[in-house]
N, C-alpha and C positions, 0 to 999 in steps of 0.2 A: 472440570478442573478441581482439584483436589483442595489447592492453596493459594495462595500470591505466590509467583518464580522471583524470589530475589534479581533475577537476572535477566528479567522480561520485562519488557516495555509493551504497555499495551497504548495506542492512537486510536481515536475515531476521527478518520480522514471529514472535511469541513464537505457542507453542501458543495460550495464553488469551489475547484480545485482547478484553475485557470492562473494565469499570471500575476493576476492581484493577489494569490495566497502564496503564491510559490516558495517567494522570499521567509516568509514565516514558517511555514511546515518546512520547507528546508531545516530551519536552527532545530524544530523538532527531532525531523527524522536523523540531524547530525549526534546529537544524546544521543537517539537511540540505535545509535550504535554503536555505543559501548555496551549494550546489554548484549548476552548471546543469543535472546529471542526478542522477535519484533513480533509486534500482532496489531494490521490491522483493519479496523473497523470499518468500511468502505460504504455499506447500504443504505447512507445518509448520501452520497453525493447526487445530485441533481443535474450538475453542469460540468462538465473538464475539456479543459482545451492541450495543444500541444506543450504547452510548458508543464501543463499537471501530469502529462503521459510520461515524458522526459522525466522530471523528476522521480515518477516510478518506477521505470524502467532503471534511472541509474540509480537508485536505493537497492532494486533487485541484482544490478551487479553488482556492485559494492560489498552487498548482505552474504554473494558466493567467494567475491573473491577473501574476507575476512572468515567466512566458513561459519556464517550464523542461520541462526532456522529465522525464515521469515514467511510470515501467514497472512495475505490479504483477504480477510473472511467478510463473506455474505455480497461482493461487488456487485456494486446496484445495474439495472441492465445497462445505463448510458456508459458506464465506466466501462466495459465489456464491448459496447458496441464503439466508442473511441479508439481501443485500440483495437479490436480488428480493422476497422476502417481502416486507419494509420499502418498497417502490417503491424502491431506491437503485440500481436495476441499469444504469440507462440511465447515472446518473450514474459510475459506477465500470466499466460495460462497456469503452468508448474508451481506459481504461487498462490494464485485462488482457491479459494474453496467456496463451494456453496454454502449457502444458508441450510442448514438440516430443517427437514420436515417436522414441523409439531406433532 
């Protein structure tokens, strides 16, 4: 990246992304969508239950239906393996990306 995007939000999603955070990264992820990019930081997460998955899956629709660019970069394996589990993979694939190689 070149600069700071005036108009980008960047999160590093918390270790525990389960119901005890939901309510807070909610107010988060609701800011950040007034930005036209979201970005975020995922390879911290440790633990996610159904409400963390819910919550990113409805930020991922939300982020299309408003028409913003939204990037879950580097998702740690448990985050990956939550929602396939869950059938949520398809819906959250199209926004991940991996971690690039050093």
């Amino acid at each position: 990246m070149s600069g700071p995007n005036s108009n980008a939000h960047q999160l590093v999603l918390p270790e525990v992304l389960d119901i005890t955070q939901v309510n807070e990264l909610r107010a988060d992820l609701m800011m950040a969508l007034g930005q036209t990019e979201i970005h975020l930081l995922a390879n911290e997460v440790v633990r996610v239950d159904t409400a963390g998955l819910q919550l990113l899956v409805a930020l991922v629709q939300e982020a299309q239906r408003r028409q913003l660019s939204l990037i879950i970069d580097s998702p740690a394996p448990v985050l990956q393996d939550a929602a396939s589990r869950l059938g949520l993979a398809d819906l959250l694939a199209p926004v991940m990306i991996a971690d690039a190689p050093s």
